[in-house]
Structure formats: C-alpha cells, structure tokens
N, C-alpha and C positions, 0 to 999 in steps of 0.2 A: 387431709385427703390428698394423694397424687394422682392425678388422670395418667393415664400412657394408654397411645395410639394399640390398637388389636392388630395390626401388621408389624411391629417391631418388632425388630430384630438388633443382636448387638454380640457383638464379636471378645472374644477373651483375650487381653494381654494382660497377661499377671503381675502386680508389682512384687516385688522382693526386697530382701531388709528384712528386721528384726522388726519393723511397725509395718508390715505388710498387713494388712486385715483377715481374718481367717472367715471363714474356710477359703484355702489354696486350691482352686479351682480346677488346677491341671491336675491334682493330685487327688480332685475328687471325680473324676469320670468326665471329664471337661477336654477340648482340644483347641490349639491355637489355629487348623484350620477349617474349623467351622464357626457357623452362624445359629443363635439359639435364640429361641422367638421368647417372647419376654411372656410369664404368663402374669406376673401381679408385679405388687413393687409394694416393698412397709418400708418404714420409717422410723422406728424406735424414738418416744421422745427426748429419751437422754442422749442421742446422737445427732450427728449434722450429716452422719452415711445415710443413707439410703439401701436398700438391699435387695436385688431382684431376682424375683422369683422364676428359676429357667430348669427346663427339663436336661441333663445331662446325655452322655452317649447310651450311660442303661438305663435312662428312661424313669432316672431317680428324680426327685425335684428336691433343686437348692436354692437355700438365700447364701445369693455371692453378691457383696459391696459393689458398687458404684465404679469404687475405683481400681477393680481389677478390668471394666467392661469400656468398651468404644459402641460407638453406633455403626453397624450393618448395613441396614436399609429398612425399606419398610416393603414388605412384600406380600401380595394376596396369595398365601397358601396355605392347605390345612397342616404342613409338614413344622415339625416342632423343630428339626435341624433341616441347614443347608451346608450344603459344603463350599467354600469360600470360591475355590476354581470356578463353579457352576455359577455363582451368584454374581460371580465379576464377570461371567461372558453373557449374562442375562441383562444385565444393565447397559451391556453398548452395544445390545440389538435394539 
C-alpha cells in the first residue's frame, strides 16, 4: 500500500530518451506550468515505478510515472490544477 498526503500536489517535468516511461505527459493534456493534485498512486508489482493518478487540463485522469513528476506543494484546495505563477506568489505570502 502507498499512503500520499490529500493536499499534494506535484508538478510535470518530462524525461525524454528512448527509455522515457510512457505515457508522455505533455503529449497527453498535461503542462509544464502547472501544478496537479495527486488523486491515487499504484504501484505495479513487477515495477519499482510508481504511477500517479492526476487529473489532466481536460479533466481526463492518468497514470504518469514517478519519474516524469517533482513535488509542488501541498495545498488545502478543492481545485485539481494550479497554475505554477499563482502557486509561487501563494507561498511567500
């Protein structure tokens, strides 16, 4: 089982290369300036990825690896995206 916190959030940088893990994040409704609240997270047991479950820009839900994601923040709101501008001027009020 993986616990993950109900405010998390985590931000897309996509690896690239021919062993990039699929799905391509940016290529599936995904953007590098914003922030997507994490809704689940599996685990496959024949992997050592992780996959977490985030709602996209339409609202589609995907499993994107581990290693396409950085950590956001953690933030109390019902909003499934943030936009990165807003979320960095929320933090140093």
């Amino acid at each position: 089982m993986i616990a993950f916190h109900p405010h998390l959030f985590v931000r897309i940088v996509e690896l690239g290369g021919p062993r990039a893990p699929q799905p391509l994040p940016l290529a599936s409704g995904f953007s590098e300036d914003r922030a997507y609240r994490v809704v689940g997270v599996y685990n496959p047991s024949e992997s050592s990825d992780a996959y977490f479950i985030l709602p996209n820009d339409r609202d589609e839900l995907w499993f994107i690896c581990q290693r396409h994601l950085r950590f956001a923040g953690l933030h109390d709101t019902a909003a499934h995206h943030l936009d990165l501008p807003d979320l960095h001027a929320t933090a140093a009020d």
